[in-house]
C-alpha positions in Angstrom: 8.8 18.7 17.8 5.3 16.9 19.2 4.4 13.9 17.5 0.9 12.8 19.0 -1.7 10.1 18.0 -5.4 10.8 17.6 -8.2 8.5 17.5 -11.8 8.7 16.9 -13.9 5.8 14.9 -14.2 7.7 11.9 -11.4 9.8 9.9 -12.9 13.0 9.7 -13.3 13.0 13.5 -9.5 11.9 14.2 -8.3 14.7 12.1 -10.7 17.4 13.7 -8.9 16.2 17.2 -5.9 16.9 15.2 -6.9 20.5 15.2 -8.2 21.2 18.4 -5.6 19.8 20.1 -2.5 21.2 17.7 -3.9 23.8 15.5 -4.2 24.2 12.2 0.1 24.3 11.3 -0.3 20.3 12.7 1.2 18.1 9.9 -0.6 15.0 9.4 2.0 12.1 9.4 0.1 8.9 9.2 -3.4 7.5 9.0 -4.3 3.7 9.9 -7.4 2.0 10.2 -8.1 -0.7 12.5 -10.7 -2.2 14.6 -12.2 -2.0 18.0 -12.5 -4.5 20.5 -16.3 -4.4 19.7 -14.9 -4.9 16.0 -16.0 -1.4 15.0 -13.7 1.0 13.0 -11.2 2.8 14.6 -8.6 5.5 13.2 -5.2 6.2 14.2 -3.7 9.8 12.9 -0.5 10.5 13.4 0.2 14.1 13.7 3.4 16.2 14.6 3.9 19.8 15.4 7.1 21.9 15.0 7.5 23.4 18.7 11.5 24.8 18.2 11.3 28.5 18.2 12.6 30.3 15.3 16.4 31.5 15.6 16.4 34.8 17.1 17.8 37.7 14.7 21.4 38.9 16.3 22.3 42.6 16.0 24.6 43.5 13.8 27.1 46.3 14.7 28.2 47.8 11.9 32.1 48.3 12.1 33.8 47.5 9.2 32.8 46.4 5.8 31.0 43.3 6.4 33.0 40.3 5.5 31.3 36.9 3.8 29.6 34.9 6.7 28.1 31.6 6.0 24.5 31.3 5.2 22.2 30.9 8.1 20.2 27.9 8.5 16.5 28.1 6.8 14.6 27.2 10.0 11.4 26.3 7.8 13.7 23.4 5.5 15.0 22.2 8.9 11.8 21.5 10.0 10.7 19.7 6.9 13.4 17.7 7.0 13.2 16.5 10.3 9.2 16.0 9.5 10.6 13.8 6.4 12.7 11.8 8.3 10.3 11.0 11.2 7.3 9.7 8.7 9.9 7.9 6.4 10.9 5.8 9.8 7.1 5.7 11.1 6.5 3.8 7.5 9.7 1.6 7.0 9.5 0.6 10.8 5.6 -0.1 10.6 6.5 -1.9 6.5 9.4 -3.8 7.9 6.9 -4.8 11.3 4.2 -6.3 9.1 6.1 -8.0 6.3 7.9 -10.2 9.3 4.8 -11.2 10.6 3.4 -12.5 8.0 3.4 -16.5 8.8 5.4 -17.5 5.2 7.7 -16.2 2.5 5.5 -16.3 0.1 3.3 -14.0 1.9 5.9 -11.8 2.5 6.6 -11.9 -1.3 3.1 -10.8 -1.7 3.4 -8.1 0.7 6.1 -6.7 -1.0 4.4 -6.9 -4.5 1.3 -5.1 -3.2 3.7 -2.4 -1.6 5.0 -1.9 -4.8 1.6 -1.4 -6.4 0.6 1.7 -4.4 -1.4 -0.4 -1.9 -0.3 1.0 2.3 1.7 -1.2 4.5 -1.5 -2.1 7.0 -3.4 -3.1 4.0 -0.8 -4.9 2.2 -0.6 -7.1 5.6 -4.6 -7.6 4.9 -4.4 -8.6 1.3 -1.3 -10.9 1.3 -2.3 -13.9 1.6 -5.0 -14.0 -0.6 -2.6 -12.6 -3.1 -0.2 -15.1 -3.0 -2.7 -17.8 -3.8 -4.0 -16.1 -6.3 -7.4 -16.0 -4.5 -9.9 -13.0 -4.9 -9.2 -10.3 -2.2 -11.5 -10.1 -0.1 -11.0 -8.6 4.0 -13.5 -6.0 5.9 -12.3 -2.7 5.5 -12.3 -3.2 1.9 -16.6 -3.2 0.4 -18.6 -3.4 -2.8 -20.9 -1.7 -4.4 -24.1 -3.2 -5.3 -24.6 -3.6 -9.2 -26.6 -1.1 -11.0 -29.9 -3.0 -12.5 -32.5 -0.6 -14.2 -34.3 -3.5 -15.2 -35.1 -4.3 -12.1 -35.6 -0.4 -10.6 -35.1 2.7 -11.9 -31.8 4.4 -10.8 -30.8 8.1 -11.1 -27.4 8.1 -10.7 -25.2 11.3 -9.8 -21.2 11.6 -10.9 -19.0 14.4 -8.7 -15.2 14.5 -8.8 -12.3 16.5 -9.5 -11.8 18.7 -13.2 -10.8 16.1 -15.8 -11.2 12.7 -13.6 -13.2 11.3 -16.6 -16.3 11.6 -15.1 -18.2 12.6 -19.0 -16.1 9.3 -20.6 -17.6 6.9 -17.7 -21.1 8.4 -18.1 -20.7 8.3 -21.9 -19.3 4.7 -21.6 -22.3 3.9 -19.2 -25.3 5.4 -21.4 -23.6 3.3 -24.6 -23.9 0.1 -22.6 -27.0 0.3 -21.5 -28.9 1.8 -24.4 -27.3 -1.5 -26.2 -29.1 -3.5 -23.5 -32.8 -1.4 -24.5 -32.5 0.3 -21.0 -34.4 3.6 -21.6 -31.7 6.3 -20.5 -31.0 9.8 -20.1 -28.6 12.1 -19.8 -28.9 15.2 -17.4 -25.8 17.9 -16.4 -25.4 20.8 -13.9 -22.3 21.7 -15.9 -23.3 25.0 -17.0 -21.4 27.2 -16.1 -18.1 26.0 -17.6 -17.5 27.4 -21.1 -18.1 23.9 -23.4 -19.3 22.2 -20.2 -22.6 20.3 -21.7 -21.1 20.1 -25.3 -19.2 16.4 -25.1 -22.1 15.0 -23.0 -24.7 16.5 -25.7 -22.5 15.1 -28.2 -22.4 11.5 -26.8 -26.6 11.8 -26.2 -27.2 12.7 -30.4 -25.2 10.1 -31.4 -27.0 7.4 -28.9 -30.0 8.6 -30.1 -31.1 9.1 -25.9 -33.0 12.6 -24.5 -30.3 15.1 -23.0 -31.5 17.8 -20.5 -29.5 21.0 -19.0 -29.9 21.7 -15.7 -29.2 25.5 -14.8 -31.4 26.5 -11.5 -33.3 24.5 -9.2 -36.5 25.4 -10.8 -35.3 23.0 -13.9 -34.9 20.2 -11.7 -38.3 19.3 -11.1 -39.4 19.6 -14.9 -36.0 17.8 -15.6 -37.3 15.2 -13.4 -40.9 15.0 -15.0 -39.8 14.4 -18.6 -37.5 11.7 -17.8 -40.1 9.6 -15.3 -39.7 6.8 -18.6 -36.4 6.6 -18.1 -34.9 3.2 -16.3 -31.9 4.8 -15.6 -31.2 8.7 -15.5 -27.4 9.6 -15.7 -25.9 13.3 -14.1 -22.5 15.0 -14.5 -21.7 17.8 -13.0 -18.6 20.3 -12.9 -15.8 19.6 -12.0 -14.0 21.2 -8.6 -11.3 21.1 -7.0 -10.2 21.6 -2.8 -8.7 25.0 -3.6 -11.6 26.1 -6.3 -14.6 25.0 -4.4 -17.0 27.3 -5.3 -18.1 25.0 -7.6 -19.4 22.9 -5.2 -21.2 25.1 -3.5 -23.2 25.7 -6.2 -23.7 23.1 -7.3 -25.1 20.9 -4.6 -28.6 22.6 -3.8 -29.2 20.8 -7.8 -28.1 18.2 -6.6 -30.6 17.9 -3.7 -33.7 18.7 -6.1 -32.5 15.8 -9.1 -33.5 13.0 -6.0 -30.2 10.7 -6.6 -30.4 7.1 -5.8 -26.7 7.2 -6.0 -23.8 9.8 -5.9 -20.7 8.4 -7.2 -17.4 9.7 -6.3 -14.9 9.9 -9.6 -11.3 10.1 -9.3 -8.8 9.5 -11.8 -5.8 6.4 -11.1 -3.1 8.7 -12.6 -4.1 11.3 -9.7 -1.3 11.2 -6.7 -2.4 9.8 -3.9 -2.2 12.5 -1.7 -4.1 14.5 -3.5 -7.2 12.0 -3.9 -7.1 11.9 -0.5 -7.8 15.5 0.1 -10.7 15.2 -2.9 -12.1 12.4 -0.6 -12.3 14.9 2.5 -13.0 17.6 1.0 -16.2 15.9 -0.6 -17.0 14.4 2.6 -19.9 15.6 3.2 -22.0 15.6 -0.4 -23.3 12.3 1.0 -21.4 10.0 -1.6 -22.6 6.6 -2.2 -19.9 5.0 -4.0 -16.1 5.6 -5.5 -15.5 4.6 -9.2 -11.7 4.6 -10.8 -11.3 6.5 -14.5 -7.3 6.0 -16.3 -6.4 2.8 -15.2 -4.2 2.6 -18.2 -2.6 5.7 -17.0 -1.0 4.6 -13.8 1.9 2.0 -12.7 0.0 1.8 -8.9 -3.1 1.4 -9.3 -3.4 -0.1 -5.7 -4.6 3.9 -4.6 -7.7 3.1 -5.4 -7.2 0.7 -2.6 -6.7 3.0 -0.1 -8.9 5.4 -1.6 -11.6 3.6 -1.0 -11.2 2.6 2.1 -10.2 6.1 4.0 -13.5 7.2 2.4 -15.2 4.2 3.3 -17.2 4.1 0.2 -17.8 1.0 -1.7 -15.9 0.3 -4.9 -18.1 0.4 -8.1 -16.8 0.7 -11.8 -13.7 1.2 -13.5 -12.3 3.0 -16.7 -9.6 2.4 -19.0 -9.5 4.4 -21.7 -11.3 7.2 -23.9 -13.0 4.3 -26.1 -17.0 4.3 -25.8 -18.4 2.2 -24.8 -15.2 -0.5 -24.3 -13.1 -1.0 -21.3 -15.4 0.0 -18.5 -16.4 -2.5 -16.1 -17.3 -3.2 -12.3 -15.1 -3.5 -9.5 -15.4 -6.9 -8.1 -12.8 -8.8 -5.5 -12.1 -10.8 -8.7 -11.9 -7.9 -10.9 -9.5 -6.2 -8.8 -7.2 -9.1 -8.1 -6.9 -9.0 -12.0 -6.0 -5.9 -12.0 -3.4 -5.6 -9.2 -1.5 -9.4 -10.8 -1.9 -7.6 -14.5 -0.2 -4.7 -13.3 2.3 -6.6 -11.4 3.7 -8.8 -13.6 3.7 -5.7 -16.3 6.5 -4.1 -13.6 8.5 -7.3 -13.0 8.7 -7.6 -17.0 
């Protein structure tokens, strides 16, 4: 087996070296983020290839009845278990090398807290110490969004992610908050092709009392466009895709191009494994996101992904969700607000 590092200054071009170099079987071990001398950002990828040739098929003579033999060894578990082994030891040994350098116990406490909470070794190391003094995390890889005023400018705002991240209940939560405010908003989706797809946010925009517009084909975009121009703050959802069901996508993004977004806000859901908001993020790479807001909060005991979320797809944080209510717990990710969130969740796991 190969195990090789790969590094370019951003992800997506660490993991294409992945491929040129090993090929598409490549398993991708580890990712890290660090910095340049320059203080730039720089990716590590971890990568390992399975080089053992399979076990070569004996002949069998055929003599007598054939007696019980033991199994023979599945060459494809072997390799998966060797793979499990190696990136278990890459993490404890790279966990175990960061907590000890840490310059006190009770940064090392917080280390281990944070670890706990879903949030990677290498960041963990970041965080610590403003964790342990209860001080708002704050270090460069992780960034902010900046706040959404319509009063101040219009906005049209643009909400992609995953089927079922919540991205409908955020916009929903978001239009309610506003329109309380007397912001003039309205509500636009490219959801059309989905059986029931425009009903919830039609549903939301009747009881608000605020205009609601369906956007099928490119040609609707542009009167979409002219009959919301009062509108301080224009909110769209779209369908929801998947890596493996991406068809979607495709579609959908030459509507997206014609609604002239001032934002495009990455949804995924807290309860999602991490993993698999990982492969969302690249997958979506290159929809020219903006931002990355968090939906089910309530739903998850490690809700320090979003952490790393945010930060492989180097996208600013923006708001949160916690629940189905309308227009209640929603708010905006702030170092403060997320400190909260990770000593909340924290103490709820030591109790």
């Amino acid at each position: 087996m190969r195990i090789k590092v790969f590094s370019a200054p951003h992800l997506h071009e660490a993991l294409a070296k992945v491929r040129q170099n090993m090929g598409p079987e490549a398993l991708i071990l580890d990712r890290q983020q660090t910095t340049d001398a320059a203080g730039g950002s720089l990716w590590h990828v971890h990568a390992a290839l399975d080089n053992v040739a399979p076990p070569k098929k004996e002949k069998v003579e055929l003599k007598k009845p054939a007696t019980e033999t033991a199994p023979q060894p599945n060459h494809a578990d072997e390799t998966l278990k060797r793979l499990e082994r190696i990136v278990e030891g890459l993490g404890n040994k790279e966990s175990a090398s960061l907590r000890t350098s840490l310059p006190s116990a009770k940064d090392q406490e917080a280390f281990d807290q944070l670890i706990r909470l879903g949030i990677s070794a290498s960041h963990a190391f970041d965080m610590a110490n403003d964790f342990s003094h209860h001080k708002a995390i704050s270090f460069k890889a992780l960034r902010w969004s900046r706040r959404i005023n319509p009063e101040e400018q219009n906005s049209s705002i643009l909400f992609t992610g995953p089927t079922g991240s919540g991205k409908t209940t955020l916009i929903a939560k978001l239009a309610a908050h506003y329109s309380l405010k007397g912001i003039r908003v309205a509500l636009v989706s490219t959801d059309t092709e989905r059986m029931g797809g425009l009903e919830m946010l039609k549903s939301y925009a009747n009881t608000l009392g605020i205009p609601f517009f369906a956007v099928r084909k490119r040609e609707d975009a542009e009167k979409v466009l002219q009959k919301t121009q009062s509108a301080q703050l224009l909110l769209i959802d779209t369908e929801g895709w998947s890596p493996r069901r991406d068809v979607c996508l495709k579609r959908q993004s030459p509507l997206w191009s014609e609604l002239n977004c001032t934002r495009r806000i990455m949804v995924i859901p807290a309860n999602m494994d991490e993993e698999d908001g990982m492969q969302q993020l690249t997958h979506h790479g290159s929809t020219a996101l903006t931002d990355i807001a968090f939906t089910k909060l309530d739903e998850t005991r490690t809700p320090g992904k979003v952490v790393n979320w945010s930060i492989a797809g180097d996208l600013p944080m923006s708001y949160c969700s916690f629940g189905p209510e309308v227009p209640e717990q929603m708010g905006w990710l702030t170092a403060h607000a997320l400190t909260t969130l990770l000593s909340k969740n924290e103490r709820g796991m030591a109790a």
